[in-house]
mmCIF file as gemmi writes it, N, C-alpha and C atoms, coordinates in Angstrom:
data_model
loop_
_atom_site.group_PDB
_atom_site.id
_atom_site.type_symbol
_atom_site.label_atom_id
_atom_site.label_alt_id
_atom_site.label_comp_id
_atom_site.label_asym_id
_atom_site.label_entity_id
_atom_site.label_seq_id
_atom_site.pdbx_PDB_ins_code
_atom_site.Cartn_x
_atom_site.Cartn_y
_atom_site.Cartn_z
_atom_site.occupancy
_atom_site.B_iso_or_equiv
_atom_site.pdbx_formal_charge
_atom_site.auth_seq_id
_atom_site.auth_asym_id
_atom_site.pdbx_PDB_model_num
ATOM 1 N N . UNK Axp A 1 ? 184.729 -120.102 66.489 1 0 ? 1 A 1
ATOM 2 C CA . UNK Axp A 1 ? 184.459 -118.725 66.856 1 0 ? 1 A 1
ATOM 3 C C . UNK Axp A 1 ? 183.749 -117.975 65.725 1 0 ? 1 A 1
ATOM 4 N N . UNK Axp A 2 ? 184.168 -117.993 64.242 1 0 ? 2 A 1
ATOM 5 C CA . UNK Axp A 2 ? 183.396 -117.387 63.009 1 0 ? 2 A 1
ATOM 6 C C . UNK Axp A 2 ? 182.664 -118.415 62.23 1 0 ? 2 A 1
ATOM 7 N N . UNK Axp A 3 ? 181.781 -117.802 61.532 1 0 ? 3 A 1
ATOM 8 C CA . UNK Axp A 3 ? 180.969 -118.686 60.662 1 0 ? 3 A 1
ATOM 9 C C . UNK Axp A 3 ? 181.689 -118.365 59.034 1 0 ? 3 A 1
ATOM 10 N N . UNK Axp A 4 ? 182.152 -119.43 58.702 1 0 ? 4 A 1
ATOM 11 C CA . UNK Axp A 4 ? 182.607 -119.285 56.894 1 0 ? 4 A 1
ATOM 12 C C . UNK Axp A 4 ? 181.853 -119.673 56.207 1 0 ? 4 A 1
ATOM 13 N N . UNK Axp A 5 ? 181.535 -118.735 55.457 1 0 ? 5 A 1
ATOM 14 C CA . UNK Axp A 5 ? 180.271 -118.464 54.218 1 0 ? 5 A 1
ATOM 15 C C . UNK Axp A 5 ? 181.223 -117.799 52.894 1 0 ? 5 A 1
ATOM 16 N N . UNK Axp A 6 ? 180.818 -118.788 51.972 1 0 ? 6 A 1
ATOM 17 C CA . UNK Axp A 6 ? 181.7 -118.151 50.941 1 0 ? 6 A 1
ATOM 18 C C . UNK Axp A 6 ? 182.965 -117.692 50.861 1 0 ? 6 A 1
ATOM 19 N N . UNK Axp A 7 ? 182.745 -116.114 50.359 1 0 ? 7 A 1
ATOM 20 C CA . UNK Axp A 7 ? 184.022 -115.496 50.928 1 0 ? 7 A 1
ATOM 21 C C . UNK Axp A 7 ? 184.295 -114.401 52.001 1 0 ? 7 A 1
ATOM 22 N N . UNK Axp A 8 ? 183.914 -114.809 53.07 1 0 ? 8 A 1
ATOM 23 C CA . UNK Axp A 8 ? 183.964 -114.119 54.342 1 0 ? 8 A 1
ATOM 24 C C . UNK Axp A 8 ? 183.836 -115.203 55.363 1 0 ? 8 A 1
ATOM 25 N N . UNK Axp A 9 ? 183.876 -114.306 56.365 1 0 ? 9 A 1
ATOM 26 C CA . UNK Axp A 9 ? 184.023 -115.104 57.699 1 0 ? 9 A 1
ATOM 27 C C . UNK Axp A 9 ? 183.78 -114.01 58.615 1 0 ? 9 A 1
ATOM 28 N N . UNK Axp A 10 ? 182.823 -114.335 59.584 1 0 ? 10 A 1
ATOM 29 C CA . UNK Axp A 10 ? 181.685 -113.331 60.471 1 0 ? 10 A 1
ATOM 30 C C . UNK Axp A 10 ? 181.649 -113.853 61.575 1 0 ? 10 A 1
ATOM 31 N N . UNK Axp A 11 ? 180.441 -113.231 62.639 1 0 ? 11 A 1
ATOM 32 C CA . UNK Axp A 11 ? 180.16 -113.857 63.905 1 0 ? 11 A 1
ATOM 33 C C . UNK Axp A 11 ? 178.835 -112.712 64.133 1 0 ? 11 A 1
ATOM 34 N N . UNK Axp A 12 ? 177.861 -113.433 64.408 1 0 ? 12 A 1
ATOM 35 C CA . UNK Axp A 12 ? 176.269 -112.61 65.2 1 0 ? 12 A 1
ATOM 36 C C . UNK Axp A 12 ? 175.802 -113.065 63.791 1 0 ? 12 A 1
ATOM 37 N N . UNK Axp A 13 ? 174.427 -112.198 63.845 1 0 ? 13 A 1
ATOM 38 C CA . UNK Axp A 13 ? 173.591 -112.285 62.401 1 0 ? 13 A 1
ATOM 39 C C . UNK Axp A 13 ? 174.448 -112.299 61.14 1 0 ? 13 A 1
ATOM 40 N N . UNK Axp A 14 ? 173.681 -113.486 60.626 1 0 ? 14 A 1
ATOM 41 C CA . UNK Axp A 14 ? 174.38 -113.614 59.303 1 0 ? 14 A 1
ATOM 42 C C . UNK Axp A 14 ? 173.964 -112.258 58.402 1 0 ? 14 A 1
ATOM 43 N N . UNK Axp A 15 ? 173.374 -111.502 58.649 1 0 ? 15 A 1
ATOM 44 C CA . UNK Axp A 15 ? 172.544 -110.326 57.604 1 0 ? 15 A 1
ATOM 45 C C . UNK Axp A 15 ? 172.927 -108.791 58.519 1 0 ? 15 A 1
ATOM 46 N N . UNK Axp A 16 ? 173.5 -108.981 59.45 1 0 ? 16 A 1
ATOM 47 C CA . UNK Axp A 16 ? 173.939 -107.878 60.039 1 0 ? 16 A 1
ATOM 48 C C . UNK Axp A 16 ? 175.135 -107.952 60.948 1 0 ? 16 A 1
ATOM 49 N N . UNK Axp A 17 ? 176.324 -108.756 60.596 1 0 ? 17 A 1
ATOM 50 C CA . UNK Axp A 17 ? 177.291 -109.577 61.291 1 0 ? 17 A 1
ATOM 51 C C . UNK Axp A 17 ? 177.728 -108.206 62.605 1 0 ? 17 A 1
ATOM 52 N N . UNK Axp A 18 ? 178.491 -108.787 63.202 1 0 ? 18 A 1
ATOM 53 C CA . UNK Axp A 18 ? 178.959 -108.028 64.91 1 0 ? 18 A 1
ATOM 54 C C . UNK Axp A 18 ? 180.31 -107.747 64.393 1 0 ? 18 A 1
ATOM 55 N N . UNK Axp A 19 ? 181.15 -108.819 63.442 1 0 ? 19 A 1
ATOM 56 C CA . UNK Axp A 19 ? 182.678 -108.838 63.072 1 0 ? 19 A 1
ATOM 57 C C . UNK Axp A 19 ? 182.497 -109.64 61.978 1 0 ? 19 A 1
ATOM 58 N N . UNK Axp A 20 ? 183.412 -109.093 60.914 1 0 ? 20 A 1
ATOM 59 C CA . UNK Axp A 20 ? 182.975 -109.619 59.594 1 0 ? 20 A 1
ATOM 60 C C . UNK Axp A 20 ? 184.345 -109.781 58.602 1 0 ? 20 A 1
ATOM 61 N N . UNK Axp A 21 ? 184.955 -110.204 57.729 1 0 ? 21 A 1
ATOM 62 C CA . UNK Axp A 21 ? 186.064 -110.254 57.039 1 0 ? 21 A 1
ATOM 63 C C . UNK Axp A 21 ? 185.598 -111.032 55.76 1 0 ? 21 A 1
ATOM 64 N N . UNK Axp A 22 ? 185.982 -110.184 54.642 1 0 ? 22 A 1
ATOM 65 C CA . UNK Axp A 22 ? 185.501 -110.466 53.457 1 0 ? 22 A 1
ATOM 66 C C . UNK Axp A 22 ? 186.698 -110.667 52.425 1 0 ? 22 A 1
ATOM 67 N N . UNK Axp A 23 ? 186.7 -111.708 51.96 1 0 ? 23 A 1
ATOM 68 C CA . UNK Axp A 23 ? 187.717 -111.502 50.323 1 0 ? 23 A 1
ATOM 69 C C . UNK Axp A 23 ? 187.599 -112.471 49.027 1 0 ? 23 A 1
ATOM 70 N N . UNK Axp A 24 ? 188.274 -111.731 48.161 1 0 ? 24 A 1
ATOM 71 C CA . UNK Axp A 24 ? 187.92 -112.241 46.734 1 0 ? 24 A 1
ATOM 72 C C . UNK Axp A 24 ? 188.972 -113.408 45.849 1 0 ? 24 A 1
ATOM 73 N N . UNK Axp A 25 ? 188.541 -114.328 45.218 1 0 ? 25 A 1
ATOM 74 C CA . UNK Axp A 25 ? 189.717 -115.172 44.709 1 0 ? 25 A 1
ATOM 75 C C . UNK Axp A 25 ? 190.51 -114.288 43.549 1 0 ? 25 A 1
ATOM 76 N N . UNK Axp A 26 ? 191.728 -114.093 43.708 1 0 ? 26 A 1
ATOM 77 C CA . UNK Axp A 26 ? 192.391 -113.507 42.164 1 0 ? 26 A 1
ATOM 78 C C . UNK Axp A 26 ? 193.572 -114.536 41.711 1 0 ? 26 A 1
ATOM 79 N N . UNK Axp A 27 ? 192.512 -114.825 40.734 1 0 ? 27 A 1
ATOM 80 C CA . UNK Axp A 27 ? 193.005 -116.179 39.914 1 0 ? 27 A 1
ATOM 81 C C . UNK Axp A 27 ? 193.245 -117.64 40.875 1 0 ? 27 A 1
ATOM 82 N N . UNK Axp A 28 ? 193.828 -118.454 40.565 1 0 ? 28 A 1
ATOM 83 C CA . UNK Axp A 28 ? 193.9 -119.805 41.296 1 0 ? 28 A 1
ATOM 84 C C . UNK Axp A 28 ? 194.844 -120.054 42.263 1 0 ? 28 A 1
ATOM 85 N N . UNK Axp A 29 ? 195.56 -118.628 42.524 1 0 ? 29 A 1
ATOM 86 C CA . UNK Axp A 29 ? 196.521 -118.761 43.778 1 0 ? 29 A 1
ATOM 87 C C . UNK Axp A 29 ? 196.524 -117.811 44.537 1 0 ? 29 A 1
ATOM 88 N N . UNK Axp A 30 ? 195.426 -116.409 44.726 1 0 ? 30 A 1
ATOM 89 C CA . UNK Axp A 30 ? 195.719 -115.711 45.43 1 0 ? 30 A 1
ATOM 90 C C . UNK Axp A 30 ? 194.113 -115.334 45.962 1 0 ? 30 A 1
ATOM 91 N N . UNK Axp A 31 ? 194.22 -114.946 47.589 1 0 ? 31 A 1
ATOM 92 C CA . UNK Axp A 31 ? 193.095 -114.638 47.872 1 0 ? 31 A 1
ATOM 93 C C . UNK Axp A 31 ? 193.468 -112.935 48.003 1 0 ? 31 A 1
ATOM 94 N N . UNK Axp A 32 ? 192.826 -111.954 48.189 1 0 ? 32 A 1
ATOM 95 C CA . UNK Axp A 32 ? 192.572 -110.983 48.354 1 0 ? 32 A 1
ATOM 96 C C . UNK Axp A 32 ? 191.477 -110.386 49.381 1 0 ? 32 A 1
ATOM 97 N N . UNK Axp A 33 ? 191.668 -109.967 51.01 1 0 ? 33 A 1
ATOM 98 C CA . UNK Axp A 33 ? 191.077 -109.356 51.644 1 0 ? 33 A 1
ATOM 99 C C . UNK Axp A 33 ? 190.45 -107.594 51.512 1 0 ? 33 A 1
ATOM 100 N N . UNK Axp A 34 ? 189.118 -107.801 51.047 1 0 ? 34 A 1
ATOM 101 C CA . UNK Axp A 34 ? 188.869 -106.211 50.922 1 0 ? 34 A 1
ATOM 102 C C . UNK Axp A 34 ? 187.807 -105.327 51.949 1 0 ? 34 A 1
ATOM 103 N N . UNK Axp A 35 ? 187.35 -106.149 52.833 1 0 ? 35 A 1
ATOM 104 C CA . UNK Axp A 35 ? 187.091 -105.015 53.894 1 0 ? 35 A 1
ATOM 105 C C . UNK Axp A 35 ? 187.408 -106.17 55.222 1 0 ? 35 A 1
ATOM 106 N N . UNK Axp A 36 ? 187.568 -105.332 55.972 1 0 ? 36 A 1
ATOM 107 C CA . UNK Axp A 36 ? 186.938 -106.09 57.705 1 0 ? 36 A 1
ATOM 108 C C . UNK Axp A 36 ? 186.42 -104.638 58.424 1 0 ? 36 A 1
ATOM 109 N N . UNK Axp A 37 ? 185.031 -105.672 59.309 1 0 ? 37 A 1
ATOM 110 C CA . UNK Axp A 37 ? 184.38 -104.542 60.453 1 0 ? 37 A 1
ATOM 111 C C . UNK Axp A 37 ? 184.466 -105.508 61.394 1 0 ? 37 A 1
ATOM 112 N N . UNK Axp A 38 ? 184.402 -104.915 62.146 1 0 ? 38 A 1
ATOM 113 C CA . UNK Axp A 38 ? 184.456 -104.726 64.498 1 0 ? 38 A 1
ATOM 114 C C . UNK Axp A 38 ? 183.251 -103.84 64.904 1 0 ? 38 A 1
ATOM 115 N N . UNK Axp A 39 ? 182.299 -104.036 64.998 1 0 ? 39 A 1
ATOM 116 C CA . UNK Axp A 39 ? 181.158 -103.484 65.764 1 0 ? 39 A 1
ATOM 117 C C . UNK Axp A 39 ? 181.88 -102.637 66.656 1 0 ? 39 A 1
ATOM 118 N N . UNK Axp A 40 ? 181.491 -101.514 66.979 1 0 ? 40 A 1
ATOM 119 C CA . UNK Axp A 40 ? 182.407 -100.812 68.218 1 0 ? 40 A 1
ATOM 120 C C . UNK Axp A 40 ? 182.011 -101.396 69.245 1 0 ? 40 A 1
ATOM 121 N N . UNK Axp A 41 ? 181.514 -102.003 69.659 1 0 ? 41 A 1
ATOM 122 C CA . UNK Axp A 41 ? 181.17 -102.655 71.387 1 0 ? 41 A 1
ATOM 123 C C . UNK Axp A 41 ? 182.104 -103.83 71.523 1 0 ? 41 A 1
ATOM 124 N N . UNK Axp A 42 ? 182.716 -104.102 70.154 1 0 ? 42 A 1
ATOM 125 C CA . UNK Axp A 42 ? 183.363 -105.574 70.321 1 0 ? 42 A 1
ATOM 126 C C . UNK Axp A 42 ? 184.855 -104.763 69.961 1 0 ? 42 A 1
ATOM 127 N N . UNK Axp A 43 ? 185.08 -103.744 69.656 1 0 ? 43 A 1
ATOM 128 C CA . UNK Axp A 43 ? 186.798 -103.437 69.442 1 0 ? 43 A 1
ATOM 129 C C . UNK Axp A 43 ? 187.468 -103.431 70.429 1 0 ? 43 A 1
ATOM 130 N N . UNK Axp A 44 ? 189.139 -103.612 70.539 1 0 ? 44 A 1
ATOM 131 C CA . UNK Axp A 44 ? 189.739 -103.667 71.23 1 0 ? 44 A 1
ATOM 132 C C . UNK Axp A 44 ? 190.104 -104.768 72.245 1 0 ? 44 A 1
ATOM 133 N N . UNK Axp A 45 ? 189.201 -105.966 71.309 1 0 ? 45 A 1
ATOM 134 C CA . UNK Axp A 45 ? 189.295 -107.836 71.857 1 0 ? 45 A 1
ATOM 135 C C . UNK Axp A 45 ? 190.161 -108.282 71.139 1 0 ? 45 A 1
ATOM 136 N N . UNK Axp A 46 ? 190.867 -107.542 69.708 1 0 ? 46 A 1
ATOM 137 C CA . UNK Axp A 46 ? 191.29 -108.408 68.917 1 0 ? 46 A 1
ATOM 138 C C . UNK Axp A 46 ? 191.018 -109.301 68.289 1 0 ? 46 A 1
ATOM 139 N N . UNK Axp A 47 ? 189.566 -108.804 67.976 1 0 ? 47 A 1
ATOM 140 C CA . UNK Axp A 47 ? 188.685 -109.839 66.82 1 0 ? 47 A 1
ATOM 141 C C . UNK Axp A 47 ? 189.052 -109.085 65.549 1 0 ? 47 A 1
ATOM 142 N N . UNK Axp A 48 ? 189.938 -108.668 65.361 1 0 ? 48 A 1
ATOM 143 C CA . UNK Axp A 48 ? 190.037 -107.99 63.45 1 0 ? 48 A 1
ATOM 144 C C . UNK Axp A 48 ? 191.184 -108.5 63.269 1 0 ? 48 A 1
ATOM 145 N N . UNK Axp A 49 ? 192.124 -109.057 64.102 1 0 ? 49 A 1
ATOM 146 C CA . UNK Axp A 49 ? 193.569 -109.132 63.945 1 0 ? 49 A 1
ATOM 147 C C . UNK Axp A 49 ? 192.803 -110.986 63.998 1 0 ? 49 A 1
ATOM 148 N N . UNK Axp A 50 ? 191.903 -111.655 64.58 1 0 ? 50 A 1
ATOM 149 C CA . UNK Axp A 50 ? 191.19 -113.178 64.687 1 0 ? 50 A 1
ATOM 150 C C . UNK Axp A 50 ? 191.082 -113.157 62.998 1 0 ? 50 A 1
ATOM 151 N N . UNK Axp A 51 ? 189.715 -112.271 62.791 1 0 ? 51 A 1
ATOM 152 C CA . UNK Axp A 51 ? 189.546 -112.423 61.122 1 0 ? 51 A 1
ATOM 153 C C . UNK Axp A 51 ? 190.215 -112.733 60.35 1 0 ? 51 A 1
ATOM 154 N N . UNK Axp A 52 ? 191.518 -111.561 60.329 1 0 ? 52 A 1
ATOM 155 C CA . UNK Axp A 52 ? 192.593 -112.096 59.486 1 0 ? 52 A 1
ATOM 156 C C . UNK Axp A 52 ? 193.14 -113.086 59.581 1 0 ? 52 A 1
ATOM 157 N N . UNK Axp A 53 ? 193.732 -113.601 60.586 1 0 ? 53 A 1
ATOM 158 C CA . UNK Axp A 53 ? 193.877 -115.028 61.02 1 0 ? 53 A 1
ATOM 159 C C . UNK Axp A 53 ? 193.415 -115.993 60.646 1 0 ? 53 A 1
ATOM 160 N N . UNK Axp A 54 ? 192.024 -116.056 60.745 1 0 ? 54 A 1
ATOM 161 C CA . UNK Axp A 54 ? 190.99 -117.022 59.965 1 0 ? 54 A 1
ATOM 162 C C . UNK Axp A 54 ? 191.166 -116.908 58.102 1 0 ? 54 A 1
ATOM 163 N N . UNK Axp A 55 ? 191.191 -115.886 57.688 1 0 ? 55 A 1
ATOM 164 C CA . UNK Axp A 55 ? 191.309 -116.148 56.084 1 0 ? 55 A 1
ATOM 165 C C . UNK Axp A 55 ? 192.612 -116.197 55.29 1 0 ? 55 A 1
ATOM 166 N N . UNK Axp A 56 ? 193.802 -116.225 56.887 1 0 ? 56 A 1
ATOM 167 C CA . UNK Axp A 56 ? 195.313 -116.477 56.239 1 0 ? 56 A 1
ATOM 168 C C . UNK Axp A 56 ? 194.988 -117.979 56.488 1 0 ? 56 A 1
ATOM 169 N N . UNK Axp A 57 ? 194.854 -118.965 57.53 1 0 ? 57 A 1
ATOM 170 C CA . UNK Axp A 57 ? 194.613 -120.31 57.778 1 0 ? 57 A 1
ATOM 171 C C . UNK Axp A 57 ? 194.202 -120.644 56.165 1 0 ? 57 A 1
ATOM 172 N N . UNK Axp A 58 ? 192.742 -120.228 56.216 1 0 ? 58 A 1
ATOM 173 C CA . UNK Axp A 58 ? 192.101 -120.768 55.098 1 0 ? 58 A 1
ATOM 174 C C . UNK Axp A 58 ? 193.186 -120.481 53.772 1 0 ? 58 A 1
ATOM 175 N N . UNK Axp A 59 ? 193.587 -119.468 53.124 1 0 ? 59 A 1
ATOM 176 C CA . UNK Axp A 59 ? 194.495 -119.527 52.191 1 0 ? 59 A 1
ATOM 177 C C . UNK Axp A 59 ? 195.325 -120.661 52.652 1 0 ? 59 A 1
ATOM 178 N N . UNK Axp A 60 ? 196.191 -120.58 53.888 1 0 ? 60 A 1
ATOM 179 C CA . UNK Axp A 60 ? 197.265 -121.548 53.795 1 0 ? 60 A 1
ATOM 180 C C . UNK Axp A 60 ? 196.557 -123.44 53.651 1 0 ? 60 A 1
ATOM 181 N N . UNK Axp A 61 ? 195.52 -123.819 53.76 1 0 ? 61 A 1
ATOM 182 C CA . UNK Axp A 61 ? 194.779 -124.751 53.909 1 0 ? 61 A 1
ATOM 183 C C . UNK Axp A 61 ? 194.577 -125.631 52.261 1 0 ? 61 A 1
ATOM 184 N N . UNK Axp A 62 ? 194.076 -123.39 51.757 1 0 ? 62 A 1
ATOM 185 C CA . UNK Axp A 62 ? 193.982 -124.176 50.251 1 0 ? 62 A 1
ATOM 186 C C . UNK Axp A 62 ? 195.417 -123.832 49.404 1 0 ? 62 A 1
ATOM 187 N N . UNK Axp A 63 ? 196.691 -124.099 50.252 1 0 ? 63 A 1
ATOM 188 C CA . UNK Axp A 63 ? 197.782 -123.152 48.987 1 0 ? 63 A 1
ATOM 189 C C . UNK Axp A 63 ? 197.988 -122.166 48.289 1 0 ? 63 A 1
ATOM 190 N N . UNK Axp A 64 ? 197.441 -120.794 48.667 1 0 ? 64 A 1
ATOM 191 C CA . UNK Axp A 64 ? 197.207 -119.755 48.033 1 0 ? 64 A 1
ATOM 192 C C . UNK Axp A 64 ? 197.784 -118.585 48.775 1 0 ? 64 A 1
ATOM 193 N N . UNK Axp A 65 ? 198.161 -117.602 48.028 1 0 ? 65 A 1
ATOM 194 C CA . UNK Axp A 65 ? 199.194 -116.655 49.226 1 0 ? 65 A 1
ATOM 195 C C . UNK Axp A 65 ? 197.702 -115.772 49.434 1 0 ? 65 A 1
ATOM 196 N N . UNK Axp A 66 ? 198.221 -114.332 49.968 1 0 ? 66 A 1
ATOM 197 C CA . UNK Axp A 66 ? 197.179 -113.733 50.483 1 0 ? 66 A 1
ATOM 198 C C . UNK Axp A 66 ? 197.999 -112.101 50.449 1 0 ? 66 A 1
ATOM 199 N N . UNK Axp A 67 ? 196.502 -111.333 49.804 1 0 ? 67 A 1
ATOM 200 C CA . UNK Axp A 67 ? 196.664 -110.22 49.848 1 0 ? 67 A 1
ATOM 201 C C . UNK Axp A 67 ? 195.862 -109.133 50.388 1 0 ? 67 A 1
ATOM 202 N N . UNK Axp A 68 ? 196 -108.128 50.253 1 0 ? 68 A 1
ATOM 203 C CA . UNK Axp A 68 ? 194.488 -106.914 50.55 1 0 ? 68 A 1
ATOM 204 C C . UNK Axp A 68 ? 194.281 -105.648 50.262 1 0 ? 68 A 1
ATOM 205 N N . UNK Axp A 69 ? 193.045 -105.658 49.976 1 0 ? 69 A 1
ATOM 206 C CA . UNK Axp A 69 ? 193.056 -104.14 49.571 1 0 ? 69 A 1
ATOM 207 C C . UNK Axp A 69 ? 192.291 -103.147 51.147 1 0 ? 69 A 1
ATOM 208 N N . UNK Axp A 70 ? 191.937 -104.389 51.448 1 0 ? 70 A 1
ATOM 209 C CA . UNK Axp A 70 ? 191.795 -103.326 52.951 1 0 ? 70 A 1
ATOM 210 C C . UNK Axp A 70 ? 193.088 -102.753 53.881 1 0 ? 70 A 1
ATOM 211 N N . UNK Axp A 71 ? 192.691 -101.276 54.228 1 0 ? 71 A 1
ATOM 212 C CA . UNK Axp A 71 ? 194.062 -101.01 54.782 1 0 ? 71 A 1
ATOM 213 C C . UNK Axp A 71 ? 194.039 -102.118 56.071 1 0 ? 71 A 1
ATOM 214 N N . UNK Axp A 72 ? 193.745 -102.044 57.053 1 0 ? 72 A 1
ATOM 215 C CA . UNK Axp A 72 ? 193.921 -102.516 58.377 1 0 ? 72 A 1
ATOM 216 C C . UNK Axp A 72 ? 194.517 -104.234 57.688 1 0 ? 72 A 1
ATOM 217 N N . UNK Axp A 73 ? 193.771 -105.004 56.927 1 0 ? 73 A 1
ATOM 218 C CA . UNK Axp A 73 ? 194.508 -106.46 56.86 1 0 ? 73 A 1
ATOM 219 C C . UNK Axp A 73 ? 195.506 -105.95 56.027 1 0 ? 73 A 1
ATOM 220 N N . UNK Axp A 74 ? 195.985 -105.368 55.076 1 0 ? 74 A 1
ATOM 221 C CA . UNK Axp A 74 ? 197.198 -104.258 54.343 1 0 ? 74 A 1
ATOM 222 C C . UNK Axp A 74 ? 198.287 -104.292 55.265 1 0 ? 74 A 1
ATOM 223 N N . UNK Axp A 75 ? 198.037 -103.654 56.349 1 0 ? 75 A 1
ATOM 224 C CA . UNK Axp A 75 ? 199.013 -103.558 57.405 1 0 ? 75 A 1
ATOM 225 C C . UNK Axp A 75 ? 199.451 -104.2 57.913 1 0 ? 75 A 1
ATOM 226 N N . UNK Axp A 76 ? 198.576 -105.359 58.566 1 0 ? 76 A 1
ATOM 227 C CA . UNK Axp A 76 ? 199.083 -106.485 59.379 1 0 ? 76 A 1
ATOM 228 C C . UNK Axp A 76 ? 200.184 -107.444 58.197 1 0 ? 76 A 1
ATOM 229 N N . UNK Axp A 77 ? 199.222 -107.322 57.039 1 0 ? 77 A 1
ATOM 230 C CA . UNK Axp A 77 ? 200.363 -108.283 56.206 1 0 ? 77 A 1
ATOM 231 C C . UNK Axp A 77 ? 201.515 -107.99 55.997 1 0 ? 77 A 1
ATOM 232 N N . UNK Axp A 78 ? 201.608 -106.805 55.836 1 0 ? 78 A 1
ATOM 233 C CA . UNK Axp A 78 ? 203.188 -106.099 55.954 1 0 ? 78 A 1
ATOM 234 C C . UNK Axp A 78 ? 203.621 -105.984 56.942 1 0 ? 78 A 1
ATOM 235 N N . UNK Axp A 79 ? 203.499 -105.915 58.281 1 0 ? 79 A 1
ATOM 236 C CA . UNK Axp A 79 ? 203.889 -105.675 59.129 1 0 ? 79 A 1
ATOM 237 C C . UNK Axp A 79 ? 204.42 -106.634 60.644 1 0 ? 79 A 1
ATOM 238 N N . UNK Axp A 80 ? 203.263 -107.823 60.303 1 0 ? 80 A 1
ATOM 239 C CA . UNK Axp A 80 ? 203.39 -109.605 60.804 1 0 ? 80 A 1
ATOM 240 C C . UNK Axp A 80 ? 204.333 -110.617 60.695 1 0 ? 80 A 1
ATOM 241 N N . UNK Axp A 81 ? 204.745 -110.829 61.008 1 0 ? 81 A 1
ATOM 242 C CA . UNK Axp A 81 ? 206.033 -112.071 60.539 1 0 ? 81 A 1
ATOM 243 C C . UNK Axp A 81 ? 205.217 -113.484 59.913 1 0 ? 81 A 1
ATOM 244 N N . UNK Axp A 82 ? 204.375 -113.661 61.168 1 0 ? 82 A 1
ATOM 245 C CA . UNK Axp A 82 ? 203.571 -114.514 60.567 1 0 ? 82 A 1
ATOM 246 C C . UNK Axp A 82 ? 203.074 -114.92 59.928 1 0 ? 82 A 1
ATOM 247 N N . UNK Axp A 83 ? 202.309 -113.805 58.964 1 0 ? 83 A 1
ATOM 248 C CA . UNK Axp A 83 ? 201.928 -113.853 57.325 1 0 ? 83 A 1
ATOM 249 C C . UNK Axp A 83 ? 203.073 -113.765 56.22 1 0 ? 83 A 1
ATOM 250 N N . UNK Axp A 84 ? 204.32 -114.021 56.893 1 0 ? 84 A 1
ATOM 251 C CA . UNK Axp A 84 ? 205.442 -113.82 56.095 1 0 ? 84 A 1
ATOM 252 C C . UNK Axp A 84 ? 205.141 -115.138 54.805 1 0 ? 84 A 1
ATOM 253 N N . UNK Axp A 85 ? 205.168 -116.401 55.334 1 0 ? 85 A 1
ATOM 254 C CA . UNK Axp A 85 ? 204.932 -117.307 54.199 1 0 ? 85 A 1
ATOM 255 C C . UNK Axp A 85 ? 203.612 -117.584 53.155 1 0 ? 85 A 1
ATOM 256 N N . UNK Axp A 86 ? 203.008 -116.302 53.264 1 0 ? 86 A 1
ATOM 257 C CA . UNK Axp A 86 ? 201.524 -116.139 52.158 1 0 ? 86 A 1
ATOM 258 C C . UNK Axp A 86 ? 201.283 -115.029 51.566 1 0 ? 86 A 1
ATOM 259 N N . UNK Axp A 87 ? 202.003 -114.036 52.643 1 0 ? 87 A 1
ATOM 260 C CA . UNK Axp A 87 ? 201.876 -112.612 52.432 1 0 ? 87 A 1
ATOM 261 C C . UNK Axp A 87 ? 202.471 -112.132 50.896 1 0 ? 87 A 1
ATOM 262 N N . UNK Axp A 88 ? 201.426 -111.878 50.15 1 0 ? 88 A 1
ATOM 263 C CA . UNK Axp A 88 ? 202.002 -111.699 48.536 1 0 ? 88 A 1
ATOM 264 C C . UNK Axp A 88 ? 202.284 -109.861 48.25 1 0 ? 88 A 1
């Protein structure tokens, strides 16, 4: 469903993505999520709550917990059960 490039993970143009989720390595065990966008024509599918999904997998894939400075992935991590075993 997303294309992983670096440190993000998108969908549509790679240079003008439709849904997009971005984050940074801090240090050798933690990833850090700092923005996600939803095109407004695509909100309300639950492609921002997918994103996150996609870059908790990937942390859990490479052993690394997961954090954010974006509010919206902020929230879900606190608020998810699911991200309970990464959620730093």
């Amino acid at each position: 469903m997303f294309i992983q490039e670096n440190n993000r993970f998108y969908m549509g143009d790679k240079s003008k993505p439709q849904a997009e989720v971005t984050f940074v390595s801090l240090g050798d065990d933690e990833l850090s999520i700092d923005h996600t966008f939803v095109d407004n024509s695509l909100r309300g599918q639950g492609l921002a709550q997918k994103l996150v999904d996609a870059v908790a997998d990937f942390a859990r894939s490479e052993g690394k917990k997961l954090s954010a400075t974006c509010p919206y992935a902020a929230k879900r991590l606190e608020t998810d059960e699911k991200y309970a075993d990464i959620a730093k």
